[in-house]
N, C-alpha and C positions, 0 to 999 in steps of 0.2 A: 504494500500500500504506500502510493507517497502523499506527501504532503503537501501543500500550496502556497505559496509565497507568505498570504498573509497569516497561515497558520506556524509556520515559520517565525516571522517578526514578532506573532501576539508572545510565542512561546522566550521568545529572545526576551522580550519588554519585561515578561515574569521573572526570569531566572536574570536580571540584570538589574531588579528593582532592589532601593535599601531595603534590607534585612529588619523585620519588625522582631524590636523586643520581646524577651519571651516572659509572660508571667511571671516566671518563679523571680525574675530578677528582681537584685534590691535595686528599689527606686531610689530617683536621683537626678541631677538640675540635668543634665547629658540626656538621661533617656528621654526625659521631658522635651528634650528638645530636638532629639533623633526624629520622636513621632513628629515635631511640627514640620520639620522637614520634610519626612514623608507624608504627610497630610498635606503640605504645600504643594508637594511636586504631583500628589493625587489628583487636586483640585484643577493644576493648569492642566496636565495631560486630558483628564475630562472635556474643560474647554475649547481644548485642542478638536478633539475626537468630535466634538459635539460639533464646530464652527465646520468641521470637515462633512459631517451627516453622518456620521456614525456613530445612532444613536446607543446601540446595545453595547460600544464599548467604552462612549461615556458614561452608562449607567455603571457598568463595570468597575470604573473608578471615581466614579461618585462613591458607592457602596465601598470600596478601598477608603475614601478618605475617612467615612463615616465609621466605620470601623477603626482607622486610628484614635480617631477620636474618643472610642470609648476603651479602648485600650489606655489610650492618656490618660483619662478620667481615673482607670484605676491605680495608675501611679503612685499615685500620693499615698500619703499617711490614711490604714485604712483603722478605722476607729471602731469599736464595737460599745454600745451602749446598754449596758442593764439598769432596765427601771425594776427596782425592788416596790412591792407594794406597800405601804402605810397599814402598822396596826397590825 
């Protein structure tokens, strides 16, 4: 079976993108700022794709960026709260 040019490129564009944080890691002002990077670069390729009429591969990284984003989110300091009850 071969392949097609743009299935080619799409494959290139994945195995070529920054490396997303992995969970386990301890957070940190870097990784915080790894993801804005790659959120950033998620956001213009989208634009890109999108200004080009390729819708399914702006949605693509649309959905990339919004996903850093909540990878970001868990970054930080994650806090657990116990309400003890009264009485």
């Amino acid at each position: 079976m071969g392949h097609s040019r743009s299935d080619t490129v799409e494959m290139t564009a994945i195995f070529t993108s920054p490396a997303r944080t992995s969970s386990l890691a301890a957070p940190s002002a870097d990784a915080r700022e790894q993801f804005i990077v790659s959120i950033r670069a998620d956001e213009a390729r989208a634009r890109l794709a999108a200004e080009q009429g390729d819708l399914p591969q702006a949605a693509r990284f649309i959905i990339a960026a919004l996903d850093g984003e909540r990878r970001m989110a868990a970054t930080g300091p994650q806090v657990l709260q116990l309400i003890k009850p009264r009485g």
